[in-house]
SEFIZA-3560 file (N, C-alpha, C; in Angstrom, 3 decimals):
REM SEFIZA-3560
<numar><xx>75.698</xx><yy>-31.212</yy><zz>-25.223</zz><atom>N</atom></numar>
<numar><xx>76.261</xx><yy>-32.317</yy><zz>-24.480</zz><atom>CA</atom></numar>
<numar><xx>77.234</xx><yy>-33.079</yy><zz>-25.382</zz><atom>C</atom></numar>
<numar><xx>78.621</xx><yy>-33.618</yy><zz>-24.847</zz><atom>N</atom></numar>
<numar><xx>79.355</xx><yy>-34.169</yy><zz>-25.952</zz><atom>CA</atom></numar>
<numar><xx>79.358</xx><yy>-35.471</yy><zz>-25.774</zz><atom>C</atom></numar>
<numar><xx>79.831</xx><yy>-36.408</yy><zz>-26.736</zz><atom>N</atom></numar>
<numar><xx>79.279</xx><yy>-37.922</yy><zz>-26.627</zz><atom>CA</atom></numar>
<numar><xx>79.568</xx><yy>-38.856</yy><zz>-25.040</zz><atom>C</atom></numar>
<numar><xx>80.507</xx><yy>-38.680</yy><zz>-24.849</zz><atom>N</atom></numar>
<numar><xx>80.798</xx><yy>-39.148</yy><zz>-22.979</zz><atom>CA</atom></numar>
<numar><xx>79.914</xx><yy>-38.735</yy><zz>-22.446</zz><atom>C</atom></numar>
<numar><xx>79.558</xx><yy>-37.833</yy><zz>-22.420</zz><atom>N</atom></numar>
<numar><xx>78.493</xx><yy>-37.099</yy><zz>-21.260</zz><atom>CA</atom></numar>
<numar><xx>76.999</xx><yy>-37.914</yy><zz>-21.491</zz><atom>C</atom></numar>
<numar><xx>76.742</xx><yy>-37.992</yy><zz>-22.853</zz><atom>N</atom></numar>
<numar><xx>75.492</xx><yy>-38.944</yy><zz>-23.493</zz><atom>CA</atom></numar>
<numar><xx>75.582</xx><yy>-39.975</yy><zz>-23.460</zz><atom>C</atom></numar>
<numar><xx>76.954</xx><yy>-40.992</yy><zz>-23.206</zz><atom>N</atom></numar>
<numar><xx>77.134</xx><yy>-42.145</yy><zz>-23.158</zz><atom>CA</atom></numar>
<numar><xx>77.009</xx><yy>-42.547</yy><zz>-21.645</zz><atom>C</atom></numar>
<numar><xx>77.386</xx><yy>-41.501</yy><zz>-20.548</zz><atom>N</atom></numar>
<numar><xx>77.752</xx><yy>-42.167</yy><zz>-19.334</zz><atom>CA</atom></numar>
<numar><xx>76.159</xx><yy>-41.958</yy><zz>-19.173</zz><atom>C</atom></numar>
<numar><xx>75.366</xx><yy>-40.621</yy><zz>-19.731</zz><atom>N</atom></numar>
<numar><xx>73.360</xx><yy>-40.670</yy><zz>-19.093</zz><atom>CA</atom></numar>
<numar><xx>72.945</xx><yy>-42.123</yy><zz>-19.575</zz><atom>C</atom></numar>
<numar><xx>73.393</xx><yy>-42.422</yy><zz>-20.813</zz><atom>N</atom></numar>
<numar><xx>73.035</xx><yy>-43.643</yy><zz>-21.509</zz><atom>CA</atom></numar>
<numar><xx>73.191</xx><yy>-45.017</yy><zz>-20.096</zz><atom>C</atom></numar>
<numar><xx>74.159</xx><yy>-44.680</yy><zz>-19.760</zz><atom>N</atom></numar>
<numar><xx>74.119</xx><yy>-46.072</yy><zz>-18.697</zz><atom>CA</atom></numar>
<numar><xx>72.994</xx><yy>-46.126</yy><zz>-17.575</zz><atom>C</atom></numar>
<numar><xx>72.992</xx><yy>-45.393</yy><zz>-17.264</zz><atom>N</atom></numar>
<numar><xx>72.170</xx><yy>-45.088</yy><zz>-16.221</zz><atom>CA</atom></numar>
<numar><xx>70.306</xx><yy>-45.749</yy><zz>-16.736</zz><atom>C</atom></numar>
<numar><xx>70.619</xx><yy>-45.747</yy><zz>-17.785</zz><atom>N</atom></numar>
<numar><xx>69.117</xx><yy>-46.462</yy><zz>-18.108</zz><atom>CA</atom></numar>
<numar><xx>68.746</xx><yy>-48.278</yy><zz>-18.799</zz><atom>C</atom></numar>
<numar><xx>69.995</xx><yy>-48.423</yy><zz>-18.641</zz><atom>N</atom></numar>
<numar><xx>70.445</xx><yy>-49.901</yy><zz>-19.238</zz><atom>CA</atom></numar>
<numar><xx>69.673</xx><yy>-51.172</yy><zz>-18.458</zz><atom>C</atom></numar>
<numar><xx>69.584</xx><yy>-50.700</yy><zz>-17.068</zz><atom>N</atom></numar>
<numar><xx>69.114</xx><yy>-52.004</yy><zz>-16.333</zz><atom>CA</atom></numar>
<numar><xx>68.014</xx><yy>-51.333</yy><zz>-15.616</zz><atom>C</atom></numar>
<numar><xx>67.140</xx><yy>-50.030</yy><zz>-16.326</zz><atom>N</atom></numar>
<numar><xx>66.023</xx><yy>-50.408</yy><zz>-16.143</zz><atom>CA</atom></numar>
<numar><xx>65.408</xx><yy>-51.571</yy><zz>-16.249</zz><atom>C</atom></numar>
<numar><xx>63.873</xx><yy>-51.335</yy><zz>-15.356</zz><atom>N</atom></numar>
<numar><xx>62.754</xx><yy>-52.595</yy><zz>-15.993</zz><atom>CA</atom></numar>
<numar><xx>61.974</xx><yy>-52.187</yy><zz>-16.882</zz><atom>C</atom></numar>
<numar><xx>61.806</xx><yy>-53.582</yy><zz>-17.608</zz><atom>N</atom></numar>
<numar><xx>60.262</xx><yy>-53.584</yy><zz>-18.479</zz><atom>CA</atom></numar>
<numar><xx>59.065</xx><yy>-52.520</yy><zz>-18.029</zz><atom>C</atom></numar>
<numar><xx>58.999</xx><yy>-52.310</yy><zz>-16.844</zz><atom>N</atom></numar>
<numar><xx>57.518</xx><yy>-51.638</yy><zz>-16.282</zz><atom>CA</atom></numar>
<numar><xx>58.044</xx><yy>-49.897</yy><zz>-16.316</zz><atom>C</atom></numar>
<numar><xx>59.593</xx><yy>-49.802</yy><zz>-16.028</zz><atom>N</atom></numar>
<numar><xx>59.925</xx><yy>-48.172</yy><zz>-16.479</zz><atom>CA</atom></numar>
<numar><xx>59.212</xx><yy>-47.781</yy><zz>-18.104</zz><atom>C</atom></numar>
<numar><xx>59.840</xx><yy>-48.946</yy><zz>-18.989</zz><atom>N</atom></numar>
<numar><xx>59.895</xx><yy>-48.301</yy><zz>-20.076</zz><atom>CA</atom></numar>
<numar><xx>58.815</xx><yy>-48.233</yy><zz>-21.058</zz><atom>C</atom></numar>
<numar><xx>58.014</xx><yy>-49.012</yy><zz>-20.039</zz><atom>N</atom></numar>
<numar><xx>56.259</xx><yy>-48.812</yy><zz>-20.567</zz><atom>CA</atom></numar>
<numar><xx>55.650</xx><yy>-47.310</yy><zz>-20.299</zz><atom>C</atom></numar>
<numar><xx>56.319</xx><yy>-46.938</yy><zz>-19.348</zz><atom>N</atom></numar>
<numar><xx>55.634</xx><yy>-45.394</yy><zz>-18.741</zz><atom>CA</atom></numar>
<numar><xx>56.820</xx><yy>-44.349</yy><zz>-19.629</zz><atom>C</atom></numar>
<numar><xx>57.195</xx><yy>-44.827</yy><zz>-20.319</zz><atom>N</atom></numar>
<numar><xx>57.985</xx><yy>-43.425</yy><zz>-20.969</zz><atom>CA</atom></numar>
<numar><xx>57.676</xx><yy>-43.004</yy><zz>-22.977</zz><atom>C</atom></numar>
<numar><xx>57.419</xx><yy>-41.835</yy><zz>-22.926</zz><atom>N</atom></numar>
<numar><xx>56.967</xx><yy>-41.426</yy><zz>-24.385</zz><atom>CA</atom></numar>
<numar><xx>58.080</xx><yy>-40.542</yy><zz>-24.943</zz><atom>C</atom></numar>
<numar><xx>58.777</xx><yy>-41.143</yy><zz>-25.982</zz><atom>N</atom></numar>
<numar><xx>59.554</xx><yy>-40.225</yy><zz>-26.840</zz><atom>CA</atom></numar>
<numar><xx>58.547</xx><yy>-39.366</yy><zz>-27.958</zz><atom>C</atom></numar>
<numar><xx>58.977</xx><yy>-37.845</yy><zz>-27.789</zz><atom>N</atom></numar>
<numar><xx>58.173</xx><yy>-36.699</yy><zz>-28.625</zz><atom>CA</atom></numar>
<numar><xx>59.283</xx><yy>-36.174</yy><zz>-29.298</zz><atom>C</atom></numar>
<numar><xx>58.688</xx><yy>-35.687</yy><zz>-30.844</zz><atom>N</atom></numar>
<numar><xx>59.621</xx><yy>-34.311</yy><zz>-31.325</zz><atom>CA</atom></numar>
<numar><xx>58.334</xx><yy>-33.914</yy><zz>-32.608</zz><atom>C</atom></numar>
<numar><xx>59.138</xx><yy>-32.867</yy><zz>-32.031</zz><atom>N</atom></numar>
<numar><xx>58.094</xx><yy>-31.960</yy><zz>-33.256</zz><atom>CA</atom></numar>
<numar><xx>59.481</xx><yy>-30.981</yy><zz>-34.519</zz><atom>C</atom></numar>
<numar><xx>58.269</xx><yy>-30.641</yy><zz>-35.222</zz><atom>N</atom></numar>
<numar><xx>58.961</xx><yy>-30.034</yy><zz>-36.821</zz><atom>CA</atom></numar>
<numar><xx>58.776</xx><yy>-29.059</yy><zz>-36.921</zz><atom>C</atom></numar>
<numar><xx>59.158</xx><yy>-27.688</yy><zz>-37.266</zz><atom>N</atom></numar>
<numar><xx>57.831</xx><yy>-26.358</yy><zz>-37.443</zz><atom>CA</atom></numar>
<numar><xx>58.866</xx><yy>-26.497</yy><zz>-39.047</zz><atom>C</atom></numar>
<numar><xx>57.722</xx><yy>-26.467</yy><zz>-39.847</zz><atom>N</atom></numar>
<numar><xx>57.775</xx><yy>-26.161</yy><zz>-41.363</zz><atom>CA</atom></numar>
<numar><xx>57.164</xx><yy>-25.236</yy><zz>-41.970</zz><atom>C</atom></numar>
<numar><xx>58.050</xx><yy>-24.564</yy><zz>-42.847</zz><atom>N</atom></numar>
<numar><xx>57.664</xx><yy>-22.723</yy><zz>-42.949</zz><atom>CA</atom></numar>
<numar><xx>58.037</xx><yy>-22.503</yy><zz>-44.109</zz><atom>C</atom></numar>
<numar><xx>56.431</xx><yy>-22.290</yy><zz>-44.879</zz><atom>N</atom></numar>
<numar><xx>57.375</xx><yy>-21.849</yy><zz>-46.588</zz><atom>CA</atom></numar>
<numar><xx>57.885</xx><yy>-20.336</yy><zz>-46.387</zz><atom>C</atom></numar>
<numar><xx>59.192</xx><yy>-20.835</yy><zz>-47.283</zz><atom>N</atom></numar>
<numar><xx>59.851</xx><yy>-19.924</yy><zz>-47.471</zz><atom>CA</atom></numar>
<numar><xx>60.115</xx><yy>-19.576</yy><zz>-48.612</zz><atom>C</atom></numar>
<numar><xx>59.861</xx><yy>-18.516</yy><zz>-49.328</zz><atom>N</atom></numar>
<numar><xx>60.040</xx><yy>-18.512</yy><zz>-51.145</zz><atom>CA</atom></numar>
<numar><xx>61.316</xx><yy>-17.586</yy><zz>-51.046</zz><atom>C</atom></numar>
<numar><xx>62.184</xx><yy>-16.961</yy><zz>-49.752</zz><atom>N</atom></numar>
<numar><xx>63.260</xx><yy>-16.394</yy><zz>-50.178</zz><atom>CA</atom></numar>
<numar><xx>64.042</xx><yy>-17.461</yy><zz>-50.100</zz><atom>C</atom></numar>
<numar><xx>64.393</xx><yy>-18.737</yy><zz>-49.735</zz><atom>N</atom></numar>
<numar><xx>65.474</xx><yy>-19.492</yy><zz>-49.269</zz><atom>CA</atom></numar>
<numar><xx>66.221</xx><yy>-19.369</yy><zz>-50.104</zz><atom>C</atom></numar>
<numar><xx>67.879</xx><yy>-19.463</yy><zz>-49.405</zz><atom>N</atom></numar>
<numar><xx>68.735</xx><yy>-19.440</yy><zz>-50.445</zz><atom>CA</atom></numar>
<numar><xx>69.618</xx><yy>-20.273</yy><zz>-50.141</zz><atom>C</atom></numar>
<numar><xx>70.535</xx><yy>-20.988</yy><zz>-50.974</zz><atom>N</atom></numar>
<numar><xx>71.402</xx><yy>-21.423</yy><zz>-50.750</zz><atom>CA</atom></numar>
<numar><xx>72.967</xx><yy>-21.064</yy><zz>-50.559</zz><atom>C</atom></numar>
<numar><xx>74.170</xx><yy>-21.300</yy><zz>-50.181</zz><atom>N</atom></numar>
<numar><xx>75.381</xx><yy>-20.548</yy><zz>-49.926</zz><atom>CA</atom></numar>
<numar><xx>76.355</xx><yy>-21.631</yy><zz>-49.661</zz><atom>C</atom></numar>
<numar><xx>77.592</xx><yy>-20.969</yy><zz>-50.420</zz><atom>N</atom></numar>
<numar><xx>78.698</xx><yy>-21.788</yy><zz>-50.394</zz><atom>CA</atom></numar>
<numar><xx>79.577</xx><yy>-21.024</yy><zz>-49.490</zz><atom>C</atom></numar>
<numar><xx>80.192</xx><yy>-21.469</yy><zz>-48.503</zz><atom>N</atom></numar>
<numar><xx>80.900</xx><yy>-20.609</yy><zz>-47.609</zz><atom>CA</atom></numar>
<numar><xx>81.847</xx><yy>-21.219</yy><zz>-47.707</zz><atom>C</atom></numar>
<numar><xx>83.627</xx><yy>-21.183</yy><zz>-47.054</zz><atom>N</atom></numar>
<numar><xx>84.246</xx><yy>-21.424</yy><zz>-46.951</zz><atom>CA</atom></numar>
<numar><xx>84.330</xx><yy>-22.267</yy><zz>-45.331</zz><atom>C</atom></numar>
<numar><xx>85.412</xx><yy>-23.105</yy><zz>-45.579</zz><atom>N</atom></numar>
<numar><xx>85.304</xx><yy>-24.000</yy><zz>-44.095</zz><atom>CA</atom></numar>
<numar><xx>85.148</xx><yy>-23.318</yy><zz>-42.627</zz><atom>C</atom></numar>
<numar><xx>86.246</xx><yy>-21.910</yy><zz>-42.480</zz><atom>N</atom></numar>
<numar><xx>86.418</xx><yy>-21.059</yy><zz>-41.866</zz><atom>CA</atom></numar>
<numar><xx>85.096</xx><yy>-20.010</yy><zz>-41.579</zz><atom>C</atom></numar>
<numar><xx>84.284</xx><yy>-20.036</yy><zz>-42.628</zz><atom>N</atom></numar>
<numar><xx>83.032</xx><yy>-19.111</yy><zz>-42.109</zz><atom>CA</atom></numar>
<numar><xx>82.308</xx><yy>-19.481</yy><zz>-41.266</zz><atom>C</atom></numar>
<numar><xx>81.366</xx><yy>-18.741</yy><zz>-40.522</zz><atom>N</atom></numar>
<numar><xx>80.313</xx><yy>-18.964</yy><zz>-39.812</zz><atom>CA</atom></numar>
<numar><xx>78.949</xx><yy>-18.844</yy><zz>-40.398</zz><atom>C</atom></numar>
<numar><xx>78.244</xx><yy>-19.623</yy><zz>-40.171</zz><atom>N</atom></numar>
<numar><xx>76.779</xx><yy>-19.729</yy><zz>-40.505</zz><atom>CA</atom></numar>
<numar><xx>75.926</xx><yy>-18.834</yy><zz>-40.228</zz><atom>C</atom></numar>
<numar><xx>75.246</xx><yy>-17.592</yy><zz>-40.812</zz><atom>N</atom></numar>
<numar><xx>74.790</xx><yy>-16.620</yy><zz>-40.003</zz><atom>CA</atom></numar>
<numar><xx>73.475</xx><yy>-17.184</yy><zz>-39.333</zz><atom>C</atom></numar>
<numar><xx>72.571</xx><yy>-17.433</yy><zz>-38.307</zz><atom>N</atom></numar>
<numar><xx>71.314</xx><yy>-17.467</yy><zz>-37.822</zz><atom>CA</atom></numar>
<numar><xx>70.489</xx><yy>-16.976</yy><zz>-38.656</zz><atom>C</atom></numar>
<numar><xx>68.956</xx><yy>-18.260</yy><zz>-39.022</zz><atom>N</atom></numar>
<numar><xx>68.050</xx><yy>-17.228</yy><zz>-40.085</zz><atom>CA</atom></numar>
<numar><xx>66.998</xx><yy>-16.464</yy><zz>-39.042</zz><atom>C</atom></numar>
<numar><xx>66.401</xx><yy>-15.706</yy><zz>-39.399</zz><atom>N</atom></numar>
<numar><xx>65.561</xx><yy>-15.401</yy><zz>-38.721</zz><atom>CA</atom></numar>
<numar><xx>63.955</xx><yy>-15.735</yy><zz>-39.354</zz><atom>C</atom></numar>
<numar><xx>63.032</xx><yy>-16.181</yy><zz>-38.774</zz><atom>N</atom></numar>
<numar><xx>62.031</xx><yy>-16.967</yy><zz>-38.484</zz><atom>CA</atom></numar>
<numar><xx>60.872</xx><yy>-15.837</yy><zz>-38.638</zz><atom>C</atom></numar>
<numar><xx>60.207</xx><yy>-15.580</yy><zz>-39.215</zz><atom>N</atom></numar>
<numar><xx>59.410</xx><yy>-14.932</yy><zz>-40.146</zz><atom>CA</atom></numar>
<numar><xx>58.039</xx><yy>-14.836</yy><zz>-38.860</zz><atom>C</atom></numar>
<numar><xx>57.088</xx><yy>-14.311</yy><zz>-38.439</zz><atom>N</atom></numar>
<numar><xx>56.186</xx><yy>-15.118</yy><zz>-37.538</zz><atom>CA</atom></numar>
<numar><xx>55.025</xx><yy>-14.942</yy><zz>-38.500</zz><atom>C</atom></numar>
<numar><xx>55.381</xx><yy>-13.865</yy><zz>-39.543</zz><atom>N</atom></numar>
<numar><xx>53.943</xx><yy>-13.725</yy><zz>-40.644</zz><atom>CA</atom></numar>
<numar><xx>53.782</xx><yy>-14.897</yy><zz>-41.782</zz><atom>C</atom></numar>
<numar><xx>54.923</xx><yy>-15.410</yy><zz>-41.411</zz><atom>N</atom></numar>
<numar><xx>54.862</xx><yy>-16.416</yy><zz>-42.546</zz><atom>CA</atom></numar>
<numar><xx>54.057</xx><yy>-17.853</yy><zz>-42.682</zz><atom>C</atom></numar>
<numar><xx>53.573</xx><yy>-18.486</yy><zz>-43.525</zz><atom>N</atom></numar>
<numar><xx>52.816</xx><yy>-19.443</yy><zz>-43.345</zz><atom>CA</atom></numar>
<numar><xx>54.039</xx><yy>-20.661</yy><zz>-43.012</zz><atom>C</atom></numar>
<numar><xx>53.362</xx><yy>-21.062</yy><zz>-41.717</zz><atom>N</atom></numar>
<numar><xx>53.866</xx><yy>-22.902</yy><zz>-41.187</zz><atom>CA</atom></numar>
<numar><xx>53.091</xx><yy>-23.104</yy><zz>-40.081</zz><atom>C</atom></numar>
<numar><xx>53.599</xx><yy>-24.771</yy><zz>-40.118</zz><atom>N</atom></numar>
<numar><xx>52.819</xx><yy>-25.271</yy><zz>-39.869</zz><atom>CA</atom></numar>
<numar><xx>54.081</xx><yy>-26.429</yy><zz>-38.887</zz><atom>C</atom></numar>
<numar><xx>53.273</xx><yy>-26.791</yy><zz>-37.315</zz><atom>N</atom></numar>
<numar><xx>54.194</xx><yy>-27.372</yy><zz>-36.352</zz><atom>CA</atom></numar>
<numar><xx>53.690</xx><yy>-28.826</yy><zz>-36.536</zz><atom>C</atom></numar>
<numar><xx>54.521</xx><yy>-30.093</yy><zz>-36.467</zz><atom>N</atom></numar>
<numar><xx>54.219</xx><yy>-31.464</yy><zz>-37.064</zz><atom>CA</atom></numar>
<numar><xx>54.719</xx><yy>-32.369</yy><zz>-35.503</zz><atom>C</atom></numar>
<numar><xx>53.916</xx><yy>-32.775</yy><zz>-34.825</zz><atom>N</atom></numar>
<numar><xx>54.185</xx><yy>-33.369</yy><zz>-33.361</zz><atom>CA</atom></numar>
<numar><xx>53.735</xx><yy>-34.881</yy><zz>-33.609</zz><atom>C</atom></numar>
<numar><xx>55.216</xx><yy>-36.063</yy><zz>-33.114</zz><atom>N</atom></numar>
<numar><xx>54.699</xx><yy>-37.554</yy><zz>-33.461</zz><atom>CA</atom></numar>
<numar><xx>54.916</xx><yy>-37.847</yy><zz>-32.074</zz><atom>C</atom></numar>
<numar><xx>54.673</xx><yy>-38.745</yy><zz>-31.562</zz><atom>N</atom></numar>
<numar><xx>55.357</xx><yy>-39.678</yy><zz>-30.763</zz><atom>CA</atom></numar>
<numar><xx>55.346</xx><yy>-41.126</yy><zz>-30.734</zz><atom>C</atom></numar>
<numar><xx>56.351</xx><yy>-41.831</yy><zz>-29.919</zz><atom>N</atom></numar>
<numar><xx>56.014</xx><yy>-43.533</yy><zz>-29.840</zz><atom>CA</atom></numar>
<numar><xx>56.208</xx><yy>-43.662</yy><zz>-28.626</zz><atom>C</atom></numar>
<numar><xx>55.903</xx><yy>-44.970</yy><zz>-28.098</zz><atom>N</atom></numar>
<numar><xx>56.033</xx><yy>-45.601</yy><zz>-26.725</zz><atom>CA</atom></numar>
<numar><xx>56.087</xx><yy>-46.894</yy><zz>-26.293</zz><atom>C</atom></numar>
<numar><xx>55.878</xx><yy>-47.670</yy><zz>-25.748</zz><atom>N</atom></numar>
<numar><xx>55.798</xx><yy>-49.305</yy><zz>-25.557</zz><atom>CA</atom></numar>
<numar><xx>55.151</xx><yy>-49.419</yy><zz>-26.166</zz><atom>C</atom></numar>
<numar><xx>53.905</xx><yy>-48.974</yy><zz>-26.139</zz><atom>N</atom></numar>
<numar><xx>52.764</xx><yy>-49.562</yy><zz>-26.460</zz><atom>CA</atom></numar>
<numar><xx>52.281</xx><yy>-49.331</yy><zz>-27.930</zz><atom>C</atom></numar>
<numar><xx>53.298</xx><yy>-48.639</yy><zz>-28.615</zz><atom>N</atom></numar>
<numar><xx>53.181</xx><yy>-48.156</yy><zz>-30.176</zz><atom>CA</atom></numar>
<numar><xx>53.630</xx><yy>-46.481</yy><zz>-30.358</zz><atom>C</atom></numar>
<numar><xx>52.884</xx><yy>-46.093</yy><zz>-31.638</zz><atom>N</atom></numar>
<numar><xx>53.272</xx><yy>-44.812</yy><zz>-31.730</zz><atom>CA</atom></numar>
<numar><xx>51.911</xx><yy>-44.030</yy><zz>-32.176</zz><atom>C</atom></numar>
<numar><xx>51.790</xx><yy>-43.103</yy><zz>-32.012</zz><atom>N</atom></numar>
<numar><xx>50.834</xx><yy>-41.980</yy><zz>-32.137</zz><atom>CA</atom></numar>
<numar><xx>50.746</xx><yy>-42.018</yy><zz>-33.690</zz><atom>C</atom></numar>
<numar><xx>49.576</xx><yy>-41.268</yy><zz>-34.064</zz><atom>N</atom></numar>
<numar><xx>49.356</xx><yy>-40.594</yy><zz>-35.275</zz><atom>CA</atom></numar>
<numar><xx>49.813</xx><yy>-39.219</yy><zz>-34.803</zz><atom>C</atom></numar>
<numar><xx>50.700</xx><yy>-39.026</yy><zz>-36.845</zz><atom>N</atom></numar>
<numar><xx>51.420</xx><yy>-37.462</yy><zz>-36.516</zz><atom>CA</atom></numar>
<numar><xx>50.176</xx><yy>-36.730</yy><zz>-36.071</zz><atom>C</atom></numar>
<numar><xx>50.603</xx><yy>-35.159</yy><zz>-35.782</zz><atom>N</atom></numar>
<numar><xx>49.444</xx><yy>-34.848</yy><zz>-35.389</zz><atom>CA</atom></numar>
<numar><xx>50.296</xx><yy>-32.989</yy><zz>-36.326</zz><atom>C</atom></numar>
<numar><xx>49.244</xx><yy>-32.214</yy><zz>-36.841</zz><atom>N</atom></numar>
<numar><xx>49.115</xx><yy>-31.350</yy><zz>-37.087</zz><atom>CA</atom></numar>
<numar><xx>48.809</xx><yy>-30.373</yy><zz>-35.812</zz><atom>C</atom></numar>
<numar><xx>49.678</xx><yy>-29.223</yy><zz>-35.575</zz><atom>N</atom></numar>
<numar><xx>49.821</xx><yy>-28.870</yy><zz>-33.889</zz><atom>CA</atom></numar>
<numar><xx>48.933</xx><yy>-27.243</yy><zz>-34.160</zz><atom>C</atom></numar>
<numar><xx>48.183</xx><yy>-26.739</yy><zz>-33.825</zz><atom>N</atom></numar>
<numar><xx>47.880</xx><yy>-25.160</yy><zz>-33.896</zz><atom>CA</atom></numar>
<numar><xx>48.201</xx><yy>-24.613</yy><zz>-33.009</zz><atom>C</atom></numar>
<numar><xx>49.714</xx><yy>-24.008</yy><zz>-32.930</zz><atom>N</atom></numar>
<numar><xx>49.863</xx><yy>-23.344</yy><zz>-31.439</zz><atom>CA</atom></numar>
<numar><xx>51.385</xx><yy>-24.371</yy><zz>-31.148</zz><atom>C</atom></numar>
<numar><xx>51.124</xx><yy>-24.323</yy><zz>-29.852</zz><atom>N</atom></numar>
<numar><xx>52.505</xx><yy>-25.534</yy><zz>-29.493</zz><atom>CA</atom></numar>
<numar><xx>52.189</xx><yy>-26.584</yy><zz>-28.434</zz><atom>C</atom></numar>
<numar><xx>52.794</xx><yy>-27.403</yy><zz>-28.825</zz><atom>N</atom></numar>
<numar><xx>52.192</xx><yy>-28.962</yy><zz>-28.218</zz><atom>CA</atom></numar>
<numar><xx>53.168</xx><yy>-28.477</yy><zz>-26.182</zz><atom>C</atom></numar>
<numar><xx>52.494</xx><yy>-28.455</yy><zz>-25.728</zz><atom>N</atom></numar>
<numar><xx>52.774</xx><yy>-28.682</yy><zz>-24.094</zz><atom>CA</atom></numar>
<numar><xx>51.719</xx><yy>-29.819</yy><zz>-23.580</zz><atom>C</atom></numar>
<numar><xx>51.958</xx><yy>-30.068</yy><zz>-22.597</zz><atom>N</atom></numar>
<numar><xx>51.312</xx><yy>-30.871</yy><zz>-21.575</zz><atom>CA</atom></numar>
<numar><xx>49.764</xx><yy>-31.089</yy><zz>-21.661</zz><atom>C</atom></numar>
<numar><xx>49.507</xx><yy>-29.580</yy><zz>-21.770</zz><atom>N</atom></numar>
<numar><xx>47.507</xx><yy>-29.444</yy><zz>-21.480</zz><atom>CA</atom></numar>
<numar><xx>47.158</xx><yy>-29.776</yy><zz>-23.182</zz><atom>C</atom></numar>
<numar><xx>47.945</xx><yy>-28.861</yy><zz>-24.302</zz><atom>N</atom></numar>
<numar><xx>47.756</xx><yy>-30.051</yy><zz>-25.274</zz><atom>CA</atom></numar>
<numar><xx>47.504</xx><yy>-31.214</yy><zz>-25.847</zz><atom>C</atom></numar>
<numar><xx>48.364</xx><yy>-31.776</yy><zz>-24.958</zz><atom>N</atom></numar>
<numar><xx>48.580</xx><yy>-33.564</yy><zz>-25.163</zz><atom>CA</atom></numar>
<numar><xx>47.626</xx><yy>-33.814</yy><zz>-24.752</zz><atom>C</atom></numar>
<numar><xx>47.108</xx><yy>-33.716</yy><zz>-23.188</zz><atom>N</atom></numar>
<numar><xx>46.071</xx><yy>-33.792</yy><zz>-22.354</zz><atom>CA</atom></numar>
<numar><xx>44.955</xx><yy>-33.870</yy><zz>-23.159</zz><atom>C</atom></numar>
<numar><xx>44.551</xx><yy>-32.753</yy><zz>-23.605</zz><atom>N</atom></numar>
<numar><xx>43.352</xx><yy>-32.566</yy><zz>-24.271</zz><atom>CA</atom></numar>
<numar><xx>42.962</xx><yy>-33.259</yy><zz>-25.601</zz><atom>C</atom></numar>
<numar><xx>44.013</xx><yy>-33.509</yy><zz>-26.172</zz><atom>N</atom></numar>
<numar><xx>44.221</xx><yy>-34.471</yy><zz>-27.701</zz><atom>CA</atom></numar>
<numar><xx>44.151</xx><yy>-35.918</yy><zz>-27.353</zz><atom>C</atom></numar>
<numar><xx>44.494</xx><yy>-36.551</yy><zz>-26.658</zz><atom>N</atom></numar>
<numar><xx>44.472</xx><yy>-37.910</yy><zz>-26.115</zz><atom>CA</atom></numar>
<numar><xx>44.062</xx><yy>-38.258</yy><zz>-24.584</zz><atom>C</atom></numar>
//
């Protein structure tokens, strides 16, 4: 989405009420993955970034926070991936 497009959704929530923004929870999660090949690279302006590819044998670990009106969560250490019945079941 480019910034106009995020600015004009942005309006659209400006004159909510107080009682919307009690019912709404901002989430993001992390997946952190040791990696002992990482490397670093100097490319030129003109190059492209190749895509890494994501190991599934590798040890990591998924890191899920959230906040809300009413405060913010303790991070939470995720086994698996945080959806709905997750949350559900955790809180």
């Amino acid at each position: 989405m480019n910034q106009a497009s995020r600015f004009f959704r942005a309006e659209e929530y400006i004159e909510k009420p107080q009682k919307f923004w009690e019912s709404v929870i901002f989430t993001d999660e992390c997946l952190i993955q040791n990696n002992p090949n990482k490397q670093r690279l100097w490319l030129h302006e003109d190059e492209e970034v190749l895509a890494t590819q994501r190991d599934p044998w590798q040890a990591s670990i998924l890191i899920w926070g959230a906040i809300s009106f009413s405060g913010k969560l303790i991070i939470e250490v995720v086994d698996g991936n945080m959806n709905s019945q997750t949350f559900i079941s955790k809180f």
